[in-house]
C-alpha positions in Angstrom: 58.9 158.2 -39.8 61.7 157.1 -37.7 61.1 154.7 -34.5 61.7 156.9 -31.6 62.5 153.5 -29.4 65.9 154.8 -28.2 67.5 157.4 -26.8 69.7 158.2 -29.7 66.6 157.9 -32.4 65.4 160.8 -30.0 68.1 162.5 -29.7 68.7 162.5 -33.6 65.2 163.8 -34.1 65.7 166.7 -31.8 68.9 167.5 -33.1 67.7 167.9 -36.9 64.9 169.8 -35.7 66.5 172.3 -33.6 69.4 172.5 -36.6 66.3 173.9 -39.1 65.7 176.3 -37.1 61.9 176.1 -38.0 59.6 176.5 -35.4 57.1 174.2 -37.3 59.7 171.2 -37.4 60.8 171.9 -33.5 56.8 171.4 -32.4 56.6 168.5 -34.7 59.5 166.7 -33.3 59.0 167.6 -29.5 55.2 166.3 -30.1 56.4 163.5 -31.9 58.9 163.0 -28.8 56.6 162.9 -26.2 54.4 160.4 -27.9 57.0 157.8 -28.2 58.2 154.7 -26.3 62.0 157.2 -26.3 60.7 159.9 -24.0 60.9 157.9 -21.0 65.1 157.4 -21.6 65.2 161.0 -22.3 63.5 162.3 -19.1 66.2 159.5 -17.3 68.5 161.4 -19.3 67.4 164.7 -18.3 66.4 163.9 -15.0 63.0 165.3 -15.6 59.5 163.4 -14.7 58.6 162.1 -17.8 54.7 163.0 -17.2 55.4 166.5 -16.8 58.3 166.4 -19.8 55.6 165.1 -22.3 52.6 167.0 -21.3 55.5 170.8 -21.8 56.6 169.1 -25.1 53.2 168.3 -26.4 52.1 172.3 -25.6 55.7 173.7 -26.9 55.5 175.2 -23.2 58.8 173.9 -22.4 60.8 176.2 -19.4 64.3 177.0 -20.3 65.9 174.8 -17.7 64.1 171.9 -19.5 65.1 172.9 -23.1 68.7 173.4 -21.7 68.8 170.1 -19.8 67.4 168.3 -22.9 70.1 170.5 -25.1 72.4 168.9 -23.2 71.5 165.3 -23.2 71.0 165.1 -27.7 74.7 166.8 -27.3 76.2 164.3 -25.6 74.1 161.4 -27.2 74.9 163.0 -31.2 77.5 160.8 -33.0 
């Protein structure tokens, strides 16, 4: 398992997850998001709380404004 310590390492696990387009993968890695030291740079990111961010990510009860605001920060953050 990768070290979700940066914004980039989270960005990079979103990204491949969303890409597989399986739903199984996408809960793992928004879980695995919210539990790690990276959620706090993506919420800055996203300019979301970061309470609220990883309590929606942990439930896969994210609203679409979120998903499209965190869309758009792995976009601008992929290589």
């Amino acid at each position: 398992m990768t070290e979700l310590n940066t914004l980039e390492a989270v960005a990079a696990c979103l990204a491949e997850a969303f890409e597989s387009g399986n739903p199984d993968a996408m809960a793992a890695a928004l879980a695995q998001v919210a539990d790690s030291p990276g959620l706090a740079s993506l919420a800055a990111a996203a300019n979301l709380p970061s309470a609220p961010l990883a309590e929606a990510m942990r439930a896969g009860e994210m609203s679409l404004d979120t998903t499209l605001a965190i869309m758009k920060v792995i976009d601008l953050h992929m290589p």
